[in-house]
N, C-alpha and C positions, 0 to 999 in steps of 0.2 A: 750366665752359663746355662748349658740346660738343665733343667733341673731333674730328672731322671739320672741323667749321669753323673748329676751334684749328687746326689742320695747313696749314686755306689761307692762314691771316693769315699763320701762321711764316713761310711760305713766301715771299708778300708784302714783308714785312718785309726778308729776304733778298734780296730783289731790289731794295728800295730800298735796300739800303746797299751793292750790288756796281754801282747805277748812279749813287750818291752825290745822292743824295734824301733829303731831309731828313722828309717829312711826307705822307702821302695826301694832302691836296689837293697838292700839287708832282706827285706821282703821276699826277696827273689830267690836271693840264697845269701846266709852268713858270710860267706866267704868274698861276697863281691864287696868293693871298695864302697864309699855313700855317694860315690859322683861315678857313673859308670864310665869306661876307661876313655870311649871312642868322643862321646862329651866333655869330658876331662883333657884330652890331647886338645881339642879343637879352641877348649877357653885360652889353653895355654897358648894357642900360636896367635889368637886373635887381639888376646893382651899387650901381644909385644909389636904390632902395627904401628907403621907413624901416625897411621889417620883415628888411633882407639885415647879415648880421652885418658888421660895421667892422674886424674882427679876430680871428683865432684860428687854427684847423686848416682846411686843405680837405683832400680826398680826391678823385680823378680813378680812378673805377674803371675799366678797358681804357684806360689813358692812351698807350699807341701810344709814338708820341714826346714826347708832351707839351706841344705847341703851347699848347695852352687851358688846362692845367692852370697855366704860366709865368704866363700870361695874369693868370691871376686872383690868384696869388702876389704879382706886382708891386703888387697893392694893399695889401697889408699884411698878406698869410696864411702860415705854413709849413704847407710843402706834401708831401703824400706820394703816389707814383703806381702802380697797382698793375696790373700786368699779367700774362698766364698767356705770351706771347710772349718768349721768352729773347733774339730778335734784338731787337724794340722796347725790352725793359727796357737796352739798352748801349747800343742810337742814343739817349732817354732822357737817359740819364746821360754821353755824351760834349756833347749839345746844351745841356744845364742847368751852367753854372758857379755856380750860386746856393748859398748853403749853405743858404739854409732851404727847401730841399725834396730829398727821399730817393726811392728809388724800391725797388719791391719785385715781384718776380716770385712770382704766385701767384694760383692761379682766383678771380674774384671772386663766382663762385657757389657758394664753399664756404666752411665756418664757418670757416677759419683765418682768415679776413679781418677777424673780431670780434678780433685776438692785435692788431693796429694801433690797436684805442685809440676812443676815441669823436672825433666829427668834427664843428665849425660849420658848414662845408658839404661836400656832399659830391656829386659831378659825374658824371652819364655824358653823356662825351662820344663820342656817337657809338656806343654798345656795344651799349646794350640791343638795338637793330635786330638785329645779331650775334649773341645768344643767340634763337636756333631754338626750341628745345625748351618746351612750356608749363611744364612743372616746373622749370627750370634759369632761365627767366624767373621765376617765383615765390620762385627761390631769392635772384637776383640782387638784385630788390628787398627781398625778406625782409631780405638784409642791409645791402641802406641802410639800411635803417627801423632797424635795431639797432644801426646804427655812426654814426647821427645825434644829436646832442645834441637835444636837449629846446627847441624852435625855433629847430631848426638849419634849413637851407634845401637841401633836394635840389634840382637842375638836372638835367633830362632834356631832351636834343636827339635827336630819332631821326628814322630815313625815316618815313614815315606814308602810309597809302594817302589818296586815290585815285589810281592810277596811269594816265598818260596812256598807253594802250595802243598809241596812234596811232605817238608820238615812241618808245615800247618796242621793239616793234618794228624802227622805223628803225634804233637802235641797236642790237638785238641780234646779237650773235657766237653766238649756238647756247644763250644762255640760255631761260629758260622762266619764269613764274606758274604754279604750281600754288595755290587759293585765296590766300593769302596769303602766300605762300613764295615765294621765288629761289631759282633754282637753276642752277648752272650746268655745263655739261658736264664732266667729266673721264675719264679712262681705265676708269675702272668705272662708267660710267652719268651720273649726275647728282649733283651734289654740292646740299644745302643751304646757303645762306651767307648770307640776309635775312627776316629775318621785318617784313613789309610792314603791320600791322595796320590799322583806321581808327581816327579819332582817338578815339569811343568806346569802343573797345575797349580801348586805350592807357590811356586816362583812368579804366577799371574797376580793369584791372591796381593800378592805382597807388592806388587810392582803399583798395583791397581790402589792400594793405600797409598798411592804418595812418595814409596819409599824407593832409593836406587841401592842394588845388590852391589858390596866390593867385593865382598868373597863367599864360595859356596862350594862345600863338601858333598858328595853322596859317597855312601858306604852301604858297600852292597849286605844282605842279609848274610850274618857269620854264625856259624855252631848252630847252634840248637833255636839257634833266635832266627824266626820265618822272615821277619820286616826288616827292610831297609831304613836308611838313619837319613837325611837332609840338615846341616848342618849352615846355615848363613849367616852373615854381617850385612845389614845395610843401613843406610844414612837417612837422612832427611834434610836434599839439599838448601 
C-alpha cells in the first residue's frame, strides 16, 4: 500500500480507539450504522445470487475493523481479515469473538498475501479507493485475481467519481482534487489519501486483472456526501 497513506490510516485508527470508536462509519457520525447503509443493501442482494458461493473462505482485504467482513461470515464463511494497520488489526480482533475468522497484519498489495491460501470470496471493502498509486492499485487487484478460487466472487465497493464539486467544496477543511486524487493538507504540503476514478475506469482496472463483472451498482453522490459509490461482483472464470 502506499505508505504515506498507510501512516494516515494508522494514525486514524489511533484516534479511534483513544476515543473508543468502534468503526469509520461511527467516525463519521455516531449515529451512522458500522456498515454504511448503501454497502449494507448491495452485500445483502449480492448474498442471495445463484452464482455467490453458500460456503467456504472469505477474505476482507484492508478489513479496518472488520464490520463487513463479520457481516458476511455470519452467513456461513470462515473468515480471515488482512490489514497493513497494526492499530485496526487489534480493534479487529478485540471486536470479533468468532472463532471462525483470523486476522492478519500485512500489505495487501504485496505477494505475501498469496501465504493466506486460496479464497471463495474475497472483499474490498472500502480499500481499493485507498490505494493511490496506479502500480500498487495493479498490485492489489493482481492479488485478488490470484487468491480467488476458480468462480469465486470478488466484491469491490469504492468512492467513484463523479464528484459533486458544489457539496466538495461546502465541505472542505483545506482539502483539494487534483484530476482524480484527494488530498488533504498536512504539515509537509499535501498528503494523497483517495483515488476518485470514474466508474470506466474502475471497471477497466478490474476487467484487465483477469476478472468478468456479473453485477455492478453506481450511486450517485447523496446528502452531504460529494463522492459517488461503484458497487461490483465479479468472477474468475
Amino acid at each position: 500500500m502506499d505508505e504515506k497513506t498507510h501512516q494516515y490510516h494508522e494514525q486514524a485508527y489511533k484516534i479511534m480507539k483513544q476515543k473508543g470508536v468502534c468503526c469509520w462509519e461511527k467516525l463519521l457520525s455516531p449515529k451512522n450504522n458500522e456498515i454504511d447503509d448503501q454497502s449494507h443493501q448491495f452485500l445483502k442482494e449480492v448474498l442471495t445470487k445463484k452464482w455467490f458461493p453458500k460456503q467456504g473462505r472469505a477474505i476482507e482485504l484492508g478489513c479496518g475493523t472488520a464490520p463487513i467482513l463479520r457481516f458476511v461470515c455470519e452467513k456461513g464463511f470462515d473468515g480471515v481479515g488482512a490489514d497493513i494497520s497494526k492499530t485496526a488489526i487489534s480493534m479487529a480482533k478485540q471486536q470479533t469473538p468468532a472463532a471462525n475468522i483470523r486476522f492478519e497484519r500485512m500489505d495487501v498489495c504485496a505477494e505475501e498475501i498469496e501465504k493466506l491460501g486460496k479464497f471463495d470470496v474475497v472483499i474490498d471493502g472500502h480499500c481499493l479507493h485507498c490505494v493511490v498509486a496506479a502500480s500498487n492499485r495493479k498490485k492489489f487487484l493482481k492479488n485478488a485475481f490470484r487468491i480467488l478460487n476458480q468462480k469465486g466472487i470478488l466484491i469491490i465497493m469504492t468512492m467513484c467519481g463523479t464528484v459533486n464539486k458544489k457539496q466538495f467544496l461546502k465541505n472542505s477543511r483545506g482539502e483539494k482534487i487534483v484530476r482524480d486524487i484527494l488530498y488533504i493538507p498536512n504539515k509537509n504540503g499535501f498528503l494523497p489519501i483517495r483515488k476518485i476514478s470514474v466508474r470506466k475506469i474502475i471497471t477497466e482496472e478490474i476487467q484487465k486483472a483477469g476478472l468478468s463483472i456479473l453485477m455492478a451498482k453506481y450511486i450517485n453522490p447523496v446528502g452531504k456526501d460529494p463522492f459517488g459509490s461503484l458497487m461490483i461482483a465479479a468472477t474468475k472464470d
